[in-house]
BAFI-3210 file (N, C-alpha, C; in Angstrom, 3 decimals, decimal comma, padded with zeros to 6 digits):
// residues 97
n [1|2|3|4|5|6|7|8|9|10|11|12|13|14|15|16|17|18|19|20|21|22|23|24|25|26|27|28|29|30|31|32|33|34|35|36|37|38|39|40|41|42|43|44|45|46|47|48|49|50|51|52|53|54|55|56|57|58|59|60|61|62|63|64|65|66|67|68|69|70|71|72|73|74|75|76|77|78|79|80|81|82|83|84|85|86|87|88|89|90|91|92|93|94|95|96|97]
n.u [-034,558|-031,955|-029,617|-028,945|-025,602|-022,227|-019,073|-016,582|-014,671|-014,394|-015,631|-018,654|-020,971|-024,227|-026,059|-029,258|-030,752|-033,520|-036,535|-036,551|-034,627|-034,772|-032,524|-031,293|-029,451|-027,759|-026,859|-023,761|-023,144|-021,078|-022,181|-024,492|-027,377|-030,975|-030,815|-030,724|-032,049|-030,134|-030,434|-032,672|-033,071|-034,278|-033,557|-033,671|-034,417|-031,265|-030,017|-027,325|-026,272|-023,615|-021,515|-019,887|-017,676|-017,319|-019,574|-021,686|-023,251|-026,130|-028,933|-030,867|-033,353|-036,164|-038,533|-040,082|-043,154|-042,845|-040,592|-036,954|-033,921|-030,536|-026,759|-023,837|-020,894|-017,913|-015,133|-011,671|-013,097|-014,330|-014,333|-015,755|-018,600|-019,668|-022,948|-025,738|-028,498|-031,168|-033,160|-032,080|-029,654|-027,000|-024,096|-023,008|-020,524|-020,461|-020,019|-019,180|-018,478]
n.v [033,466|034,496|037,035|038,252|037,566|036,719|034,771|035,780|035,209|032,613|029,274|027,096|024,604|023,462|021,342|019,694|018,090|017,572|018,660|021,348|023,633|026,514|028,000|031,160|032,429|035,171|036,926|039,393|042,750|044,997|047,679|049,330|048,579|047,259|043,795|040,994|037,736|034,590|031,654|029,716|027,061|024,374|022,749|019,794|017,483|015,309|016,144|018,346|021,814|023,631|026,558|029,438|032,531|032,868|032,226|033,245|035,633|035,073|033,700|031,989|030,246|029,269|027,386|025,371|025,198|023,391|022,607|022,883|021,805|022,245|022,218|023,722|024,077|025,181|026,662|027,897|030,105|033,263|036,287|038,385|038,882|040,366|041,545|042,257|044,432|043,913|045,149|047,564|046,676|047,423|047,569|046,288|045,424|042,408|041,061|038,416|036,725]
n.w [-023,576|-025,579|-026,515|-029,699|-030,393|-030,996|-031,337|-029,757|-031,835|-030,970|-030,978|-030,864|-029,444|-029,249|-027,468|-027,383|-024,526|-023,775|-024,734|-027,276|-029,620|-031,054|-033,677|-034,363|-037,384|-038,109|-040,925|-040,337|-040,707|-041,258|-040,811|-039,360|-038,839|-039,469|-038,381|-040,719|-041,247|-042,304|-041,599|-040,154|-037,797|-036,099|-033,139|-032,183|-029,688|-028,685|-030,576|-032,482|-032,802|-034,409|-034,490|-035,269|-035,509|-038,321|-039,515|-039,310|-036,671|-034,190|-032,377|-029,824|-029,008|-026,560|-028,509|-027,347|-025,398|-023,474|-020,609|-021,810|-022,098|-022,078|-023,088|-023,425|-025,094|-025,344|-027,126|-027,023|-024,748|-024,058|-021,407|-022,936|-025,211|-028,356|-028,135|-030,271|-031,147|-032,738|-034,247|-034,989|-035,671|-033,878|-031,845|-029,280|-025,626|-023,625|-020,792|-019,848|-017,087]
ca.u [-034,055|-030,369|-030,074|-027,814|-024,506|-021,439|-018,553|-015,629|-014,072|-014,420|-016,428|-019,963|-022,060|-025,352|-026,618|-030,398|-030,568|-034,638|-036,945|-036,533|-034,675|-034,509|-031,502|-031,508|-028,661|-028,046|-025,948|-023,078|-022,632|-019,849|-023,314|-025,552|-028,891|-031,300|-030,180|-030,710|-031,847|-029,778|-031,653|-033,331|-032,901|-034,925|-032,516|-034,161|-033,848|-030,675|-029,545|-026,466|-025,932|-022,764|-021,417|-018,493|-018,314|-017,359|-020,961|-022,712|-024,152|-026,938|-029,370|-030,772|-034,753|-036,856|-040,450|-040,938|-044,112|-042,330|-038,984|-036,109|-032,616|-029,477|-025,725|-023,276|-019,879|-017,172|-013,425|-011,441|-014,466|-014,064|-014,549|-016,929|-018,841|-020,427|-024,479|-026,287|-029,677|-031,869|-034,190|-030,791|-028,036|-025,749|-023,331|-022,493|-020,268|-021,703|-019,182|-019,812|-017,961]
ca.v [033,765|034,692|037,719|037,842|037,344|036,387|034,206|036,037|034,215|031,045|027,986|026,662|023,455|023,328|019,962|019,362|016,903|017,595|019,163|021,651|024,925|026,919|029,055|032,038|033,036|036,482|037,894|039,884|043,267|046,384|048,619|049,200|048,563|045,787|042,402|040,308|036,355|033,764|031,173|028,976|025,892|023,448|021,735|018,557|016,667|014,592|016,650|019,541|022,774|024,274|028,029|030,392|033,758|033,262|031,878|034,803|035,820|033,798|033,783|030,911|030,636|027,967|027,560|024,443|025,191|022,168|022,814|022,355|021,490|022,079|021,648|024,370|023,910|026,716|026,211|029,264|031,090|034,463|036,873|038,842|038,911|041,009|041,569|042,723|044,842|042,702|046,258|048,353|046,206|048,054|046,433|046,370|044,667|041,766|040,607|036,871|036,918]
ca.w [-024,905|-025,446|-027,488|-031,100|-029,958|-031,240|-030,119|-029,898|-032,832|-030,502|-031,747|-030,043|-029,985|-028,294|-027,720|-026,777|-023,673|-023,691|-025,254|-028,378|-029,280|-032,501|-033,601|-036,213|-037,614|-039,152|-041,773|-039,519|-041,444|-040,573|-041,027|-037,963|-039,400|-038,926|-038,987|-041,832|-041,159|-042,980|-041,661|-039,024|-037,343|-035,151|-032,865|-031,783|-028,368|-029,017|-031,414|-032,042|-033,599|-033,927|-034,865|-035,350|-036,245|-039,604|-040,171|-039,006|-035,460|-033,642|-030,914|-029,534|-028,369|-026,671|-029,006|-026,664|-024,502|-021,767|-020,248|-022,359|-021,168|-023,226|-023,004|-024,478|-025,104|-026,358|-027,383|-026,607|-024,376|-024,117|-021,051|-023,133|-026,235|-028,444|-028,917|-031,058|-031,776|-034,081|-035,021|-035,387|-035,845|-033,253|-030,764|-027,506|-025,272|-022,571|-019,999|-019,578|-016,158]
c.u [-032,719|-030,473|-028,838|-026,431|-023,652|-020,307|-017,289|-014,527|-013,255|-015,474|-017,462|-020,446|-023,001|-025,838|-028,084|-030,652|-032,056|-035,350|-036,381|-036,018|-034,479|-033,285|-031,573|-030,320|-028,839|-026,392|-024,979|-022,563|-021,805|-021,092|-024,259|-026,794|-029,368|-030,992|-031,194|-031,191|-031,041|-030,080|-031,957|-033,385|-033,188|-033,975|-033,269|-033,729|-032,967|-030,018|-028,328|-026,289|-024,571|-022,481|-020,077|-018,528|-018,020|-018,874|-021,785|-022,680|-025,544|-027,883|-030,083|-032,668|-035,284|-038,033|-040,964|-041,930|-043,279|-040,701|-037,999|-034,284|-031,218|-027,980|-024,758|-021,879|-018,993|-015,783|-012,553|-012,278|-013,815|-014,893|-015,808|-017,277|-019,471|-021,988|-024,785|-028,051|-030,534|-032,103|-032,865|-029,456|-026,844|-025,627|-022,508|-021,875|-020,871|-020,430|-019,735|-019,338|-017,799]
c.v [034,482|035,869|037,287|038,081|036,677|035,585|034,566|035,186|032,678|030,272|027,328|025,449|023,560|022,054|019,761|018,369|016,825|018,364|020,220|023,136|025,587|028,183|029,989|032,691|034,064|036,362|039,212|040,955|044,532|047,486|048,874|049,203|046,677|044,486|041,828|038,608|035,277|032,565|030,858|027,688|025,524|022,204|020,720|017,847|015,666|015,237|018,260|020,484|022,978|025,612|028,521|031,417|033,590|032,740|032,432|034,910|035,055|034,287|032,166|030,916|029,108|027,954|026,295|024,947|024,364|023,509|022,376|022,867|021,369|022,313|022,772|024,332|024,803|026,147|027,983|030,707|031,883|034,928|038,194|038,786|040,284|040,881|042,813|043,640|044,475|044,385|047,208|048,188|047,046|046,982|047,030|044,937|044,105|041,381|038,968|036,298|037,994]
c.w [-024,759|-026,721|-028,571|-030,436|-030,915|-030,886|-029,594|-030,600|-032,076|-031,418|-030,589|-030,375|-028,915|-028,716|-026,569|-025,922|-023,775|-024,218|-026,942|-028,606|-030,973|-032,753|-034,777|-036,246|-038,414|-039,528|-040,428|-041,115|-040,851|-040,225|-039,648|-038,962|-039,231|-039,329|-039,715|-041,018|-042,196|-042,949|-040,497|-039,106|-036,504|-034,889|-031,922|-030,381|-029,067|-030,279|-031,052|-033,195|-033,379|-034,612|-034,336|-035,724|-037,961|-040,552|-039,499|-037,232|-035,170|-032,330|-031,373|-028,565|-028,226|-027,043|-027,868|-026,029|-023,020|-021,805|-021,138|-021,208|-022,622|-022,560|-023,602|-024,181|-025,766|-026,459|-027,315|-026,092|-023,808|-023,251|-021,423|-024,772|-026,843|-029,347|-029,330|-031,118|-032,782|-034,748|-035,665|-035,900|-034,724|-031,934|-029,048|-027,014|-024,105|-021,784|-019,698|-017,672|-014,882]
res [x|x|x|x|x|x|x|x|x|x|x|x|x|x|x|x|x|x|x|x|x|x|x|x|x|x|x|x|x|x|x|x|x|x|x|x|x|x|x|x|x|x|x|x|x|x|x|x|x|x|x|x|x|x|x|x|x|x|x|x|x|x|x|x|x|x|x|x|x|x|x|x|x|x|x|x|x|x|x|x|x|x|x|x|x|x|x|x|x|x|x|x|x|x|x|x|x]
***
């Protein structure tokens, strides 16, 4: 599981090569307090999500039971991002590198 993260106002697509992954986006507020869901999405084998920050923050979880296999692609990827605290909302930085 990938925790809530952001993309450093880069752009994402995850594309399912196998099995099944679900993504929940939250509401991104200036406030530290707990995040908000805006919604949820079941990304299908053969199928793609994509995301930016201006459509909230995100994590990314596999409900499959099997192995799943996925694909992620970024457009201006960024040295580090920042996550999030689902229960608190507070942020910290992650170094991706």
């Amino acid at each position: 599981m990938h925790p809530v993260h952001d993309h450093a106002s880069g752009q994402g697509w995850v594309y399912v090569v196998t099995g099944m992954l679900k993504e929940l986006l939250f509401y991104k507020d200036d406030v530290a307090k707990p995040l908000d869901i805006k919604f949820t999405e079941t990304i299908n084998q053969g199928k793609v999500s994509y995301i930016n920050d201006e459509q909230g923050i995100h994590k990314i979880v596999n409900t499959n039971k099997d192995r799943t296999i996925s694909l992620h692609y970024y457009t201006n990827p960024s040295e580090e991002v920042t996550v999030y605290d689902e229960l608190s909302g507070e942020e910290s930085k992650f170094k991706l590198h």
